[in-house]
C-alpha positions in Angstrom: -27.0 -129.2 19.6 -29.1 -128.6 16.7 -27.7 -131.1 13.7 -28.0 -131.0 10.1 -26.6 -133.7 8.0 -27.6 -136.0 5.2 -28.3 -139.5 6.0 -28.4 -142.5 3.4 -30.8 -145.5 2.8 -28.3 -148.3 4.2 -30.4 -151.0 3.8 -29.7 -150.8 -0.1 -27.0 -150.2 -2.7 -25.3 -148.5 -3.1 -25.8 -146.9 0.5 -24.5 -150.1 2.1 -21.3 -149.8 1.4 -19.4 -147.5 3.6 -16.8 -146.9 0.7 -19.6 -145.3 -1.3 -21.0 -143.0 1.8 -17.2 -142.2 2.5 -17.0 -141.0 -0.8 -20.2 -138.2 -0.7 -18.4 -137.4 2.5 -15.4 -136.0 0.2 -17.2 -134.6 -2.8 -20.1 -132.3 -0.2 -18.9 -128.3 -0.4 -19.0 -128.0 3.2 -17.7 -124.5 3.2 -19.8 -123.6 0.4 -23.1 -124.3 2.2 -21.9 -122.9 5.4 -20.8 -119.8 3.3 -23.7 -119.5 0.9 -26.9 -121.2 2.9 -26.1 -120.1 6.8 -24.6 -117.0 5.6 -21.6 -117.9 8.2 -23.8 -118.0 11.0 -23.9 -122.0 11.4 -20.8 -123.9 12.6 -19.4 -126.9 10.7 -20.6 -130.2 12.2 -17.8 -132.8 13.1 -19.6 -135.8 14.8 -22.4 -137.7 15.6 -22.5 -135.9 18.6 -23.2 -132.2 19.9 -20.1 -130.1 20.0 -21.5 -128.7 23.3 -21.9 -132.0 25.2 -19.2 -133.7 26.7 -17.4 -136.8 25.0 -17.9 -134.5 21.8 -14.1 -135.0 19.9 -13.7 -133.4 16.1 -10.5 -136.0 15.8 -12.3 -138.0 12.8 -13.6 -135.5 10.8 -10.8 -135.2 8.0 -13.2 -134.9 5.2 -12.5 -131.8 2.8 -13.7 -131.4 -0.7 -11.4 -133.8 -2.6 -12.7 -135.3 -6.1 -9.6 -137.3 -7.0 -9.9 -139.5 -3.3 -13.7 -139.9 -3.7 -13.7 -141.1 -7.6 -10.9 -143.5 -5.9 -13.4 -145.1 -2.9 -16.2 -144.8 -5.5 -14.4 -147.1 -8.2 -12.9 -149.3 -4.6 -16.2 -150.0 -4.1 -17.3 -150.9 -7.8 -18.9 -147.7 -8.7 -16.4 -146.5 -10.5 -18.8 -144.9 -13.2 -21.1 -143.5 -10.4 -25.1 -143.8 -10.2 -28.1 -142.3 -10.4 -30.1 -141.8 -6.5 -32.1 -139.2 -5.0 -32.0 -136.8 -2.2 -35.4 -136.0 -0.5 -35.9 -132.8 1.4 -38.8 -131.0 3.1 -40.6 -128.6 0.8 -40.8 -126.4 4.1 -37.1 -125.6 4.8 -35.8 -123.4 2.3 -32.0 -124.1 3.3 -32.8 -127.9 2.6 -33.4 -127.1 -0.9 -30.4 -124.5 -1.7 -28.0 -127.6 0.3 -29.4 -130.3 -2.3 -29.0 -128.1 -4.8 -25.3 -127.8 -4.6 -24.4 -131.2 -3.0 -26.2 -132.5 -6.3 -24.1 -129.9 -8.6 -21.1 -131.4 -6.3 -21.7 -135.0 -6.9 -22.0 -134.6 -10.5 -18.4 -134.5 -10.7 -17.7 -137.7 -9.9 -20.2 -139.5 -11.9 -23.3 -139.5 -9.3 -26.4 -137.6 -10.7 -28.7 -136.7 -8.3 -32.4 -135.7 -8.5 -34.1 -133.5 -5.8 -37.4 -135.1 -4.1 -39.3 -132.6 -2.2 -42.1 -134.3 0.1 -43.9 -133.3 3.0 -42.6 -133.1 6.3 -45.2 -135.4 7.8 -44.8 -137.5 4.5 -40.9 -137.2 5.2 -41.3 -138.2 8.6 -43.6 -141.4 7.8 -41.1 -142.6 5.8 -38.2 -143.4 8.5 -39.3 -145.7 10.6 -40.1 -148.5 7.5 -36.5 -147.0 6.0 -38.6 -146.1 3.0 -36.5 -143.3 1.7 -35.2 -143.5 -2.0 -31.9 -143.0 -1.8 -30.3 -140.1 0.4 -31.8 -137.6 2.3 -31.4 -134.4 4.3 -31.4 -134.7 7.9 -32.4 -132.1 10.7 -32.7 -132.8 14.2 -31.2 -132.2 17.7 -30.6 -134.8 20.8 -32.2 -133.3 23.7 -30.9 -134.7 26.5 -27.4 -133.4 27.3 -25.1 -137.0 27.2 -23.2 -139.0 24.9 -25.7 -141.9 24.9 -28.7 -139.9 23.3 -27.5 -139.3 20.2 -25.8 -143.0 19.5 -29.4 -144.6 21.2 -31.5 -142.3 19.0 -29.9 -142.4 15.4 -26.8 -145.0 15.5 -28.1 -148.3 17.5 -29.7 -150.6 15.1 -33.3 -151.6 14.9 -34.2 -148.8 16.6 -37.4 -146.8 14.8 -35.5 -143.7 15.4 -32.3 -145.0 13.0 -34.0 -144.2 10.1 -31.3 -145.0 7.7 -31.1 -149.0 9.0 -27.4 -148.4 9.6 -26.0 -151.0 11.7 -22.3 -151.9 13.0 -22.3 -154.5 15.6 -19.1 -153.2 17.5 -20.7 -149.4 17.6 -23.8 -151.6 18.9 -21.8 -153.6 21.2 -19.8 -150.2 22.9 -23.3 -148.9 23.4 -24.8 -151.8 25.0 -21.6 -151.2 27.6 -21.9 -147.7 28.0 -25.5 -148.3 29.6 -24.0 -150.9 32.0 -21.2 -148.4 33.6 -21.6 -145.4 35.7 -18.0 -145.0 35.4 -17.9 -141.6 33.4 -14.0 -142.4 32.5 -14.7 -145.8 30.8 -18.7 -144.7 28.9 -16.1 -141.6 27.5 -13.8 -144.1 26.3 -16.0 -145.9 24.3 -17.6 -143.2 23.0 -14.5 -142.5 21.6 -14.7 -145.3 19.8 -18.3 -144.9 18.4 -17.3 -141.4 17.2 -14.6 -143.1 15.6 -16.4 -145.8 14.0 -19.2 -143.6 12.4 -17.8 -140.6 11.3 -14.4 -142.4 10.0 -14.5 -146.0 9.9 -18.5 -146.9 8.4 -19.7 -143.1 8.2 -23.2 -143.0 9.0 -23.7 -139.7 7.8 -22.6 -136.6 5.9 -22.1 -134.4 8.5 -23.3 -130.7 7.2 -24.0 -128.0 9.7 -24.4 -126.8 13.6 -27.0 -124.2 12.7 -27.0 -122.6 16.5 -29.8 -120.8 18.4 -30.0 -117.6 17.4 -31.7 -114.9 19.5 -31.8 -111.0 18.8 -32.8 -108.7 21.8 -32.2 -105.1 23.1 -29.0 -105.1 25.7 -31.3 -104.4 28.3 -32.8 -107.7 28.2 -31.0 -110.2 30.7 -32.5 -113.6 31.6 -32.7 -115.5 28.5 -30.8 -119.1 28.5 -31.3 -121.9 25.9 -32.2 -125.7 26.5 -31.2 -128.8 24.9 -34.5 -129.2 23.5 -34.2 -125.8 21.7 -36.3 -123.6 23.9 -35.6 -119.8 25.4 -37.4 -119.8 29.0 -39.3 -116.1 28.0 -40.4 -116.7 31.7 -36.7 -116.1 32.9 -36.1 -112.7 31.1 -36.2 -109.3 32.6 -35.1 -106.0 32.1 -32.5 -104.7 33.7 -32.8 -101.4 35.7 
């Protein structure tokens, strides 16, 4: 359920138009990072929730490298000689770094020059809540509790401290606000339906990168061992097996 992503400064241009967030969605390498920075041993991320959980759909993700269609929403939405930003990473995740590096080489080709900020994790993670960050920035993080709801509450629904890009859609607000009201497991996975629609196709939120995985190497002998949703093996559980 781990995610990683990069997320966008909404609360400015030109990260408030969805045209212009739409259009990094078709100029990121996506295969080239899964190839080149996980090594192949990530999967490619396709919503704004967990592929594990249920509700999860890949139906909207129909991004794929494609210069021509993002210089087209770029100049839509009156960029059409691109801009100068910045993406901010952690200095103490290598893979952050080698993914800026080639989602800036990316971007260059359709006009958008991007410089790399490294900060500070606990710099990085002062920023968000006062949506302080620059321009873009890379995103890593995983919902731990195992429902729809979590990841929409934590990173979509607007003025929340946790929504650290300030993006905000009042119908993606408004099915949320439902989904807490209903029980009804038929009618919450209906809506979120909708809310994956809205924010990975309609007004993406994100760039959505990689599902690293959980990866744990043992002898076969060792049986036991099960992951959580809040990225923890139980070493308690394990034993070997006679």
């Amino acid at each position: 359920n781990f995610q990683t992503r990069i997320e966008f400064n909404c609360t400015k241009p030109p990260f408030d138009n969805p045209l212009v967030r739409k259009a990094i969605a078709y100029a990121t390498p996506y295969q080239e990072i899964l190839d080149t920075v996980y090594l192949g041993t990530a999967k490619q991320l396709k919503s704004v929730i967990p592929s594990a959980y249920p509700g999860f759909t890949d139906e909207f993700f129909k991004y794929e490298v494609d210069y021509d269609e993002a210089q087209r929403l770029l100049a839509e939405a009156g960029y059409a000689d691109g801009f100068d930003t910045t993406i901010t990473i952690m200095t103490e995740y290598s893979t952050q770094e080698q993914i800026a590096i080639l989602v800036k080489d990316s971007l260059k080709k359709i006009g958008i020059n991007v410089e790399i900020e490294k900060m500070q994790s606990a710099d990085f993670w002062s920023q968000g809540p006062n949506k302080n960050f620059k321009g873009m920035y890379i995103f890593e993080d995983m919902p731990g509790v195992v429902d729809m709801g979590f990841s929409t509450k934590l990173w979509l629904q607007s003025g929340v401290d946790s929504n650290f890009s300030g993006y905000k859609n009042d119908e993606l607000d408004r099915l949320y606000k439902e989904t807490t009201q209903t029980v009804d497991n038929a009618v919450r996975a209906e809506k979120f339906q909708r809310i994956q629609e809205i924010a990975v196709w309609e007004d993406p939120a994100w760039v959505l990168l990689a599902e690293p995985g959980y990866h744990v190497v043992v002898r076969e002998e060792i049986e036991g061992l099960f992951w959580q949703s809040l990225q923890e093996i139980r070493w308690a559980n394990a034993y070997r097996a006679q």
